[in-house]
mmCIF file as gemmi writes it, N, C-alpha and C atoms, coordinates in Angstrom:
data_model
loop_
_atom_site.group_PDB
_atom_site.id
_atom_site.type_symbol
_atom_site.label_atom_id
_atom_site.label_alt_id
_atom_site.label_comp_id
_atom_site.label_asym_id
_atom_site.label_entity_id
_atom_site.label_seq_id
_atom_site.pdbx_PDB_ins_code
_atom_site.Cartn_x
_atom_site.Cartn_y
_atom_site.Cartn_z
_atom_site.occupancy
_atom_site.B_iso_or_equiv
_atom_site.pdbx_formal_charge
_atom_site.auth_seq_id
_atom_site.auth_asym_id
_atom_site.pdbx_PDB_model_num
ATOM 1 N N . UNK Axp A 1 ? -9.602 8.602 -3.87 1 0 ? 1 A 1
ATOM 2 C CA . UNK Axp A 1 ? -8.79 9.61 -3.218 1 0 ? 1 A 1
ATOM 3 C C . UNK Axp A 1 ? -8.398 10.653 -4.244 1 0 ? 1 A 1
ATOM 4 N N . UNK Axp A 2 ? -8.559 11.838 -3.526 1 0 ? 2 A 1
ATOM 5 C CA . UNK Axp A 2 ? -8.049 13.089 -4.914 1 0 ? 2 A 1
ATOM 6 C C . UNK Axp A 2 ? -7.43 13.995 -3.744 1 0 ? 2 A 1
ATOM 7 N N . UNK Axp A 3 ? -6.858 15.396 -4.182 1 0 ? 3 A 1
ATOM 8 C CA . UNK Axp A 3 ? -6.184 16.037 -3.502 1 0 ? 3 A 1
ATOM 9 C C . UNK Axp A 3 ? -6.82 17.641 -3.467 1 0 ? 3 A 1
ATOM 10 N N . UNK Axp A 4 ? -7.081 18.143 -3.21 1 0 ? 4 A 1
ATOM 11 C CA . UNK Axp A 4 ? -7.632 19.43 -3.544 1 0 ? 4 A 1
ATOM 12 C C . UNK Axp A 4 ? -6.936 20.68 -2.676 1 0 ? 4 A 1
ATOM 13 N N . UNK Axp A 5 ? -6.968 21.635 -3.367 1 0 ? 5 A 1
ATOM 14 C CA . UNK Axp A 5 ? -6.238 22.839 -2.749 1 0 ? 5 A 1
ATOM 15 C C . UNK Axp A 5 ? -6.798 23.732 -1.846 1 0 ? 5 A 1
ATOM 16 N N . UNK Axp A 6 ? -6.216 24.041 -0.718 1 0 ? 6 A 1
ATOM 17 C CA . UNK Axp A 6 ? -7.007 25.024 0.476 1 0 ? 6 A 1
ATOM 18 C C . UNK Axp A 6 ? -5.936 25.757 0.948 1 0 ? 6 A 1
ATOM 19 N N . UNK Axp A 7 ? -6.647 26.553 1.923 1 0 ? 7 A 1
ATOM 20 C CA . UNK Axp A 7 ? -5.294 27.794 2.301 1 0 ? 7 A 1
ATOM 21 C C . UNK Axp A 7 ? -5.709 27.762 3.843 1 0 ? 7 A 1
ATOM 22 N N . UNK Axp A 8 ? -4.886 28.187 4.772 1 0 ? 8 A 1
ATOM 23 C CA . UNK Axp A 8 ? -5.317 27.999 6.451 1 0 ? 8 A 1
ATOM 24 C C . UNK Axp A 8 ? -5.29 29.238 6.774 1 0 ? 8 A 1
ATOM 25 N N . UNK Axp A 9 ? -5.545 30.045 7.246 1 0 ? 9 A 1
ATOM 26 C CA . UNK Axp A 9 ? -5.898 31.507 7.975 1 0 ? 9 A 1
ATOM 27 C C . UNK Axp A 9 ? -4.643 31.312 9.513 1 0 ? 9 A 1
ATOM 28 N N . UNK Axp A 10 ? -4.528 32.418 9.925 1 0 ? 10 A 1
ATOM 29 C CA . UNK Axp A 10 ? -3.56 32.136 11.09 1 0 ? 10 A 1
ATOM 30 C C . UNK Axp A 10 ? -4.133 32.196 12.274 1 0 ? 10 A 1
ATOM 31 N N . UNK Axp A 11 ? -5.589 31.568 12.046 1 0 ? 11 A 1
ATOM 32 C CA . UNK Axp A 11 ? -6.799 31.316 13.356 1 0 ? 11 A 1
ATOM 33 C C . UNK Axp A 11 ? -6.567 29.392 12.969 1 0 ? 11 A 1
ATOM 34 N N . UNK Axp A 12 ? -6.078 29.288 12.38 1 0 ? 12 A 1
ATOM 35 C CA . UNK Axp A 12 ? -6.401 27.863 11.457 1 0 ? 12 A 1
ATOM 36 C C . UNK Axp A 12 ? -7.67 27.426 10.664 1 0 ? 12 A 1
ATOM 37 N N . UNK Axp A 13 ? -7.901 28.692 10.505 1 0 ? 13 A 1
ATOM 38 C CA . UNK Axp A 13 ? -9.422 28.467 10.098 1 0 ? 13 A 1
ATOM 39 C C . UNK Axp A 13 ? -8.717 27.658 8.445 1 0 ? 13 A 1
ATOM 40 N N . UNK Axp A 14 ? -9.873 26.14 8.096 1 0 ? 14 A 1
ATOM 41 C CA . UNK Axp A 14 ? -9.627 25.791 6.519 1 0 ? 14 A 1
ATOM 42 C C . UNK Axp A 14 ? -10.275 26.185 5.587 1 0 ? 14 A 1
ATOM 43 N N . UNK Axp A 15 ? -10.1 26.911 4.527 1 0 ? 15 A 1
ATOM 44 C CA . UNK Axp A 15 ? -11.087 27.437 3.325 1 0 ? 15 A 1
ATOM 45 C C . UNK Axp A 15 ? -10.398 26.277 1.867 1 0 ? 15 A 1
ATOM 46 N N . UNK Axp A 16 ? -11.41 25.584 1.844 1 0 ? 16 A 1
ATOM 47 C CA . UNK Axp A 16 ? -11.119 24.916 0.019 1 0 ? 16 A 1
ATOM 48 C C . UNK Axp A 16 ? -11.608 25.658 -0.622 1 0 ? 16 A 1
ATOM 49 N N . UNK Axp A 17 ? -10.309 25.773 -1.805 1 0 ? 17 A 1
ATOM 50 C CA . UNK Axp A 17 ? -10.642 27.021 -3.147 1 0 ? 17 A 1
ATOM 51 C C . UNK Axp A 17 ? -11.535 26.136 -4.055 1 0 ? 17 A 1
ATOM 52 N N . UNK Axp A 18 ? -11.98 24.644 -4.228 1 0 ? 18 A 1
ATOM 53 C CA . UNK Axp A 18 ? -12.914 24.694 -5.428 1 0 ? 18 A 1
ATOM 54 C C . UNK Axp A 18 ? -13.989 23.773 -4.271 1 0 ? 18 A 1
ATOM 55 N N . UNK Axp A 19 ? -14.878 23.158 -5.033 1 0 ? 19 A 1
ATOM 56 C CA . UNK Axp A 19 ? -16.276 22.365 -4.612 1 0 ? 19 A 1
ATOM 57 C C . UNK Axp A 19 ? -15.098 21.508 -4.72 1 0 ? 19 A 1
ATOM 58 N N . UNK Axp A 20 ? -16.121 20.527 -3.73 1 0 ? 20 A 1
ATOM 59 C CA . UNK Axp A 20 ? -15.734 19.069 -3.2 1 0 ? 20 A 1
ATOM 60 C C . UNK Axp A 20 ? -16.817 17.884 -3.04 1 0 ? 20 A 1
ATOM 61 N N . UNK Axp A 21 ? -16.996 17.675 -4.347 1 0 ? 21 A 1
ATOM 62 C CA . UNK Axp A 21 ? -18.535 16.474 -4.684 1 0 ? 21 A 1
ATOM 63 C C . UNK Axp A 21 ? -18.279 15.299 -4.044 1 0 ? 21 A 1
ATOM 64 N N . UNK Axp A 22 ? -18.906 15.182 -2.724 1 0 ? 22 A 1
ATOM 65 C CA . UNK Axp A 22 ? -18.839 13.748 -2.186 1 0 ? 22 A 1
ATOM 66 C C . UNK Axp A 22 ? -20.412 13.256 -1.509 1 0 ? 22 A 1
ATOM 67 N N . UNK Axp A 23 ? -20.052 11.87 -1.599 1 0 ? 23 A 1
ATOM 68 C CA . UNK Axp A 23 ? -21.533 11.239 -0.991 1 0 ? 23 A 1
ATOM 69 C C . UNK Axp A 23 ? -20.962 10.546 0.451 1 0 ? 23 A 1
ATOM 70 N N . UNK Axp A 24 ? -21.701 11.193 1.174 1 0 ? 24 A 1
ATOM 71 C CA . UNK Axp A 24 ? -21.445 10.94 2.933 1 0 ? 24 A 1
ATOM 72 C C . UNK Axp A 24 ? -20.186 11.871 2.811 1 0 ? 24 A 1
ATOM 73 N N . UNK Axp A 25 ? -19.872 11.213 4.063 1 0 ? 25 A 1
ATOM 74 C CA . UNK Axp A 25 ? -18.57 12.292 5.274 1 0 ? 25 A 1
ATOM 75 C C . UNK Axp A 25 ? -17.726 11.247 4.654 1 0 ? 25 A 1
ATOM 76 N N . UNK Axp A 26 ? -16.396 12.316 4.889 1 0 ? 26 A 1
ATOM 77 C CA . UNK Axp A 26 ? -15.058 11.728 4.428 1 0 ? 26 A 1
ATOM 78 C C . UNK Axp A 26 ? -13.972 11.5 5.616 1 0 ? 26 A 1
ATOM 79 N N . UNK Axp A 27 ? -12.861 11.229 5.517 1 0 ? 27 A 1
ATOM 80 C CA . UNK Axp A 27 ? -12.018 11.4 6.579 1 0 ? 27 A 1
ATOM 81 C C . UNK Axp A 27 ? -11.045 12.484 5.217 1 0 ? 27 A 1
ATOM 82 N N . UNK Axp A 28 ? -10.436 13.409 5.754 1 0 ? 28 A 1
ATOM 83 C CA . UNK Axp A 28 ? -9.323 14.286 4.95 1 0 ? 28 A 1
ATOM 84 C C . UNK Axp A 28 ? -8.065 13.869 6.311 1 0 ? 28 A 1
ATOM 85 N N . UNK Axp A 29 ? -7.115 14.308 4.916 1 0 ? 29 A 1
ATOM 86 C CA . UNK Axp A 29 ? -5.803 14.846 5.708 1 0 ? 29 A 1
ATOM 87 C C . UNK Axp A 29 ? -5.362 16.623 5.246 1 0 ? 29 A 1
ATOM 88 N N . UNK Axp A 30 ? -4.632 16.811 6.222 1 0 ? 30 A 1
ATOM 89 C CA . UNK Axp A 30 ? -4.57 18.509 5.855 1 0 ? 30 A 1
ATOM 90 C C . UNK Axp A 30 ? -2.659 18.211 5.683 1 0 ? 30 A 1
ATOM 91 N N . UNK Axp A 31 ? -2.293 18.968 4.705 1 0 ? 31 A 1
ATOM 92 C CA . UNK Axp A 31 ? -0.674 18.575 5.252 1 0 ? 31 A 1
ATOM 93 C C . UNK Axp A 31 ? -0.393 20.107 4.786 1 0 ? 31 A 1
ATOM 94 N N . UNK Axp A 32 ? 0.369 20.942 5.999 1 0 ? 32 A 1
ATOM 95 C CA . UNK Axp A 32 ? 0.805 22.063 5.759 1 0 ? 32 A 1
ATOM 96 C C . UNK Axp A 32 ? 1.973 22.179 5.001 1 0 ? 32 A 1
ATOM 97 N N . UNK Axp A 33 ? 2.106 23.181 4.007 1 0 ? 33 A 1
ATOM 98 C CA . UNK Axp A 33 ? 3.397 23.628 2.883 1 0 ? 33 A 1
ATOM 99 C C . UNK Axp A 33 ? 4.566 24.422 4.128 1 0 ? 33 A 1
ATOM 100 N N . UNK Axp A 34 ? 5.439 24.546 3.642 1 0 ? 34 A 1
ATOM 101 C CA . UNK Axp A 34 ? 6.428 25.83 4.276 1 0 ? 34 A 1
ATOM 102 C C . UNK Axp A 34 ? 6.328 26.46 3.359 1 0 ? 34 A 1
ATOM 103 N N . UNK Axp A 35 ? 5.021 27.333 2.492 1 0 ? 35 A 1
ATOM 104 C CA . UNK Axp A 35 ? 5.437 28.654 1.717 1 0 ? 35 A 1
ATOM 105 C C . UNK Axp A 35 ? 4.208 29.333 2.205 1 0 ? 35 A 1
ATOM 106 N N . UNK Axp A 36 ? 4.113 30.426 2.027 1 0 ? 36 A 1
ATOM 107 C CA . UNK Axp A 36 ? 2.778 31.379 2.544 1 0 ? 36 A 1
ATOM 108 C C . UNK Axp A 36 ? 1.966 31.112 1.141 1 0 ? 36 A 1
ATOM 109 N N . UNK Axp A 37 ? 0.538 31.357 1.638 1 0 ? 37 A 1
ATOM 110 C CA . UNK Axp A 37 ? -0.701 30.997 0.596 1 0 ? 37 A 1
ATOM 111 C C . UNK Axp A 37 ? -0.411 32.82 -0.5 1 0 ? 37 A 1
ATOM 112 N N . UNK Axp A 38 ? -0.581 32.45 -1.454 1 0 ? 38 A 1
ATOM 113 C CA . UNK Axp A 38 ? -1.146 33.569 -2.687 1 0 ? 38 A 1
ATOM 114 C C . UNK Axp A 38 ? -2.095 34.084 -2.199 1 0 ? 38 A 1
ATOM 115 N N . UNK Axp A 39 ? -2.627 35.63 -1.941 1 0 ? 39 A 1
ATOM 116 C CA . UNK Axp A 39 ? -3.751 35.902 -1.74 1 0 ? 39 A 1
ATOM 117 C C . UNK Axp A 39 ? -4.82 35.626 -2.878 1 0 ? 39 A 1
ATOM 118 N N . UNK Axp A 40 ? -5.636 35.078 -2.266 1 0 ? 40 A 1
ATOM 119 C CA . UNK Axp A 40 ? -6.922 35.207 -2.98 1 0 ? 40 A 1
ATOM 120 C C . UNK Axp A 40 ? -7.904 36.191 -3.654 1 0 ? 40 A 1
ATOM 121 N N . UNK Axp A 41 ? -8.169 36.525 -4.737 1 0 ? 41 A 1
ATOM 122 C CA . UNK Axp A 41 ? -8.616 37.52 -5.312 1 0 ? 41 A 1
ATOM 123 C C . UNK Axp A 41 ? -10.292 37.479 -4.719 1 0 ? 41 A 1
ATOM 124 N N . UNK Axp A 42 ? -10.853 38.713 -4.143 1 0 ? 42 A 1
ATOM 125 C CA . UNK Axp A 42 ? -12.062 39.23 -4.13 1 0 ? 42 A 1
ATOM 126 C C . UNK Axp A 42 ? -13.183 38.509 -5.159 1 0 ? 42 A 1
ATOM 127 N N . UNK Axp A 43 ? -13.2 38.87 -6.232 1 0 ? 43 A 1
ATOM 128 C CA . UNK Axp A 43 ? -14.029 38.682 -7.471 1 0 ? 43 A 1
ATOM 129 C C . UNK Axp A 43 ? -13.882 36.592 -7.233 1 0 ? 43 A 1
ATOM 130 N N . UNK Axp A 44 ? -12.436 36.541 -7.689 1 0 ? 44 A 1
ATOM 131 C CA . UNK Axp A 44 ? -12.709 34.962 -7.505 1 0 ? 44 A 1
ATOM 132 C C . UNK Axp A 44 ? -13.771 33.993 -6.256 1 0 ? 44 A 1
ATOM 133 N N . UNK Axp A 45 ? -13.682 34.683 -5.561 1 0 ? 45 A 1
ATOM 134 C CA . UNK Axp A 45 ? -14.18 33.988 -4.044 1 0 ? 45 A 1
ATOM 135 C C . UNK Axp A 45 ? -16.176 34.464 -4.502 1 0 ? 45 A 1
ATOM 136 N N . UNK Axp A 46 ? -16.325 35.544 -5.07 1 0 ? 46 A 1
ATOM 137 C CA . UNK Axp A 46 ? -17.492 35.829 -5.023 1 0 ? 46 A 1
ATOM 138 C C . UNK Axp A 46 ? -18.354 35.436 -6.255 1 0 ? 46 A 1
ATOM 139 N N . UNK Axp A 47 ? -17.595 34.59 -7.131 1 0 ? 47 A 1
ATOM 140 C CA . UNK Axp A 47 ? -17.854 34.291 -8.318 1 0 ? 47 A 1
ATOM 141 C C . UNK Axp A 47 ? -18.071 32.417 -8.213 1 0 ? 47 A 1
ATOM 142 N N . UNK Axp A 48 ? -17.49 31.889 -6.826 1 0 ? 48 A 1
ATOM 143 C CA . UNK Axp A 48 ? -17.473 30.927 -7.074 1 0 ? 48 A 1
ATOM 144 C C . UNK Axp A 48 ? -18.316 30.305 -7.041 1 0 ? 48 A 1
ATOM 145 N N . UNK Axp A 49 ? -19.962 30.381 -6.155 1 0 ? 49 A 1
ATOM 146 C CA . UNK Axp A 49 ? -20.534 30.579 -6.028 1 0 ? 49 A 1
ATOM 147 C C . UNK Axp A 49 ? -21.208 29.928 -6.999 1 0 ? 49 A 1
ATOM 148 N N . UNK Axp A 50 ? -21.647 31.07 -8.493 1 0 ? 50 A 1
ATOM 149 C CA . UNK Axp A 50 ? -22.177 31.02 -9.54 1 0 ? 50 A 1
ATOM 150 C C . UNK Axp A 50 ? -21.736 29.739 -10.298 1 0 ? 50 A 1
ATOM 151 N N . UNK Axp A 51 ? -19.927 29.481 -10.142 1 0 ? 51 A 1
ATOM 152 C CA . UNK Axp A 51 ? -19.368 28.951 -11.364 1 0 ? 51 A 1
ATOM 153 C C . UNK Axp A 51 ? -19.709 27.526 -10.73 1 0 ? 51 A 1
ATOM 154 N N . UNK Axp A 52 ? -19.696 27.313 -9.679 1 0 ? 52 A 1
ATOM 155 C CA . UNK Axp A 52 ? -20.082 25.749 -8.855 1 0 ? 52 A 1
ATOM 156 C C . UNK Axp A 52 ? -21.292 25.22 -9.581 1 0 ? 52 A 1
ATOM 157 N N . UNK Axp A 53 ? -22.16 25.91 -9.929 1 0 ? 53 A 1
ATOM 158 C CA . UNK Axp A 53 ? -23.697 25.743 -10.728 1 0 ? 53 A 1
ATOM 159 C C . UNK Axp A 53 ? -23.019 24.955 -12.062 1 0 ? 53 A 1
ATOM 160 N N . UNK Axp A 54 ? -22.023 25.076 -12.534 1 0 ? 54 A 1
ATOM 161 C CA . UNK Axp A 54 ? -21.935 24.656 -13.782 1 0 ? 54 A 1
ATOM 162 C C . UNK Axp A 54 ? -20.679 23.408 -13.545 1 0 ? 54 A 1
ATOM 163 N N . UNK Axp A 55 ? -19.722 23.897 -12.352 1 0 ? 55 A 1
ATOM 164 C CA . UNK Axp A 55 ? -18.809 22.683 -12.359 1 0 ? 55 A 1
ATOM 165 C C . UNK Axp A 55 ? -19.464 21.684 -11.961 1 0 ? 55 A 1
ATOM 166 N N . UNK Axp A 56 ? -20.456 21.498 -11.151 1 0 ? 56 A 1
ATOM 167 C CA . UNK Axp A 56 ? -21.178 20.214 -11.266 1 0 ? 56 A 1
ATOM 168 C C . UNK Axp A 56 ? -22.033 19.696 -11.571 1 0 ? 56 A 1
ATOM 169 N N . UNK Axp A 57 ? -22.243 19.671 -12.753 1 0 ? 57 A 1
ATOM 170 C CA . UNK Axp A 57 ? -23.162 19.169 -13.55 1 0 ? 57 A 1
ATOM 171 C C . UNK Axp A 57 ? -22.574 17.879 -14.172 1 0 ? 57 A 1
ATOM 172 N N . UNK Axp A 58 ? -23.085 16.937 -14.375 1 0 ? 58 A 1
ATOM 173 C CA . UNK Axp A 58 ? -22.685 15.357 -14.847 1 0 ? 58 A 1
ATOM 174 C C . UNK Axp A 58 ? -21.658 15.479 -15.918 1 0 ? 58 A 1
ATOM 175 N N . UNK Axp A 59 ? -22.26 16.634 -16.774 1 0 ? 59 A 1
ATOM 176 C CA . UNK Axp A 59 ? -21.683 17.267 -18.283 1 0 ? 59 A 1
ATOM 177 C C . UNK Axp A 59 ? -19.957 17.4 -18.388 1 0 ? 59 A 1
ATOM 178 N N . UNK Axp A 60 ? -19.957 18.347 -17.245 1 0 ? 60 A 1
ATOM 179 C CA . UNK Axp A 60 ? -18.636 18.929 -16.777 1 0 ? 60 A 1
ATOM 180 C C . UNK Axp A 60 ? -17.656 17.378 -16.331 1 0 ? 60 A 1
ATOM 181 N N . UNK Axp A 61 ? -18.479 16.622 -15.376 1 0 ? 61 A 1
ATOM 182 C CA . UNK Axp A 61 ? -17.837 15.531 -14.757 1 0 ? 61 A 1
ATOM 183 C C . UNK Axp A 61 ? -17.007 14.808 -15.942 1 0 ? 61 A 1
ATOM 184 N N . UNK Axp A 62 ? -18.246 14.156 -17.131 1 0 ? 62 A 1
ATOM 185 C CA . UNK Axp A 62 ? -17.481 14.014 -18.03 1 0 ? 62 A 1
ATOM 186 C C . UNK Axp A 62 ? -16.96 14.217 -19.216 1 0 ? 62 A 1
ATOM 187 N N . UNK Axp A 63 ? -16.642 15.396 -19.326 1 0 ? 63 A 1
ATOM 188 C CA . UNK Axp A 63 ? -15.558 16.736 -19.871 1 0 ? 63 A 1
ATOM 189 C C . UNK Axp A 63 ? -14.437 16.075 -19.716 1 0 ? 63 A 1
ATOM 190 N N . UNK Axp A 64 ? -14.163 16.17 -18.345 1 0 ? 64 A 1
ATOM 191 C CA . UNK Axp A 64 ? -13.075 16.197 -17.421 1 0 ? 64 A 1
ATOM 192 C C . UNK Axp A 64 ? -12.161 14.956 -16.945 1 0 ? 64 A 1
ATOM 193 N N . UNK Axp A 65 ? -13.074 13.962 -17.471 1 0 ? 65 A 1
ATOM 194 C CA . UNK Axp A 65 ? -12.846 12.596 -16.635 1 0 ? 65 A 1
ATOM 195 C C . UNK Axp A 65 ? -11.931 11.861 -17.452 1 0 ? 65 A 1
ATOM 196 N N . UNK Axp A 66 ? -11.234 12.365 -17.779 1 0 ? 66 A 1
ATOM 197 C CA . UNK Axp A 66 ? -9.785 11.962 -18.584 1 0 ? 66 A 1
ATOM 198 C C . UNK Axp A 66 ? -8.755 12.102 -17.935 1 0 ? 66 A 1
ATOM 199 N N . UNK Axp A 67 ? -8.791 13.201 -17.5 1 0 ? 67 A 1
ATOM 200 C CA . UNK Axp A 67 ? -7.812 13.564 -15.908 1 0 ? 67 A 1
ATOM 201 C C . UNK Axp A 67 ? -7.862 12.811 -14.595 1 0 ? 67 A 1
ATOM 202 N N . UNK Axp A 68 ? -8.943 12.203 -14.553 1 0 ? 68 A 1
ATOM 203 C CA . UNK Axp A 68 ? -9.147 10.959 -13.815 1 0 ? 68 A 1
ATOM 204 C C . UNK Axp A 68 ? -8.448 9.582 -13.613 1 0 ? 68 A 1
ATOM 205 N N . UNK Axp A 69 ? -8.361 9.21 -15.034 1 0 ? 69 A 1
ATOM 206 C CA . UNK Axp A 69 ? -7.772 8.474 -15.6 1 0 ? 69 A 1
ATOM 207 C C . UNK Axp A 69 ? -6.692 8.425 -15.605 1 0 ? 69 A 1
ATOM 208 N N . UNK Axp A 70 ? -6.005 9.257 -15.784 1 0 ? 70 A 1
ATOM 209 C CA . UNK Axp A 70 ? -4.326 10.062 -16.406 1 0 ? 70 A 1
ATOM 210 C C . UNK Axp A 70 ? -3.913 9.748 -15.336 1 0 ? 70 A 1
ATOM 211 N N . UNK Axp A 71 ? -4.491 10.192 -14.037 1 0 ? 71 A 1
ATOM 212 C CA . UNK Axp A 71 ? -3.633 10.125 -12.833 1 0 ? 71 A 1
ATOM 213 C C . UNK Axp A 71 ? -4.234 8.777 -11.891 1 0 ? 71 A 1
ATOM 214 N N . UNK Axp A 72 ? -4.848 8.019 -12.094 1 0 ? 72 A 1
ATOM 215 C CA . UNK Axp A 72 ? -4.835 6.731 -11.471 1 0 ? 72 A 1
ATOM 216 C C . UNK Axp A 72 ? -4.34 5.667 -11.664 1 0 ? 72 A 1
């Protein structure tokens, strides 16, 4: 289980701001904040794209996988 950050549109449409590496279908929960979302920057959204090519790579996985740890 991990938590990841998304923002809801006032159609309810859900957008997740990073990749979400999973094998098969998941069940999520959505739990709404009481504060309005930060707009999202242009460039960020069109960049993410590119930068996904590199966040998942095995390399990156374990970079990172200390933070894994930390919080389990």
């Amino acid at each position: 289980m991990f938590t990841v950050e998304a923002i809801i549109d006032e159609r309810g449409n859900v957008k997740i701001l990073q990749p979400v590496p999973l094998q098969g279908t998941r069940r999520a929960l959505v739990i709404v904040l009481d504060e309005p979302a930060l707009p999202v920057a242009e460039t960020a959204l069109l960049s993410e794209a590119a930068l996904a090519e590199d966040w998942m790579r095995p390399e990156e996985d374990e970079a990172w996988s200390y933070l894994n740890r930390a919080t389990s």
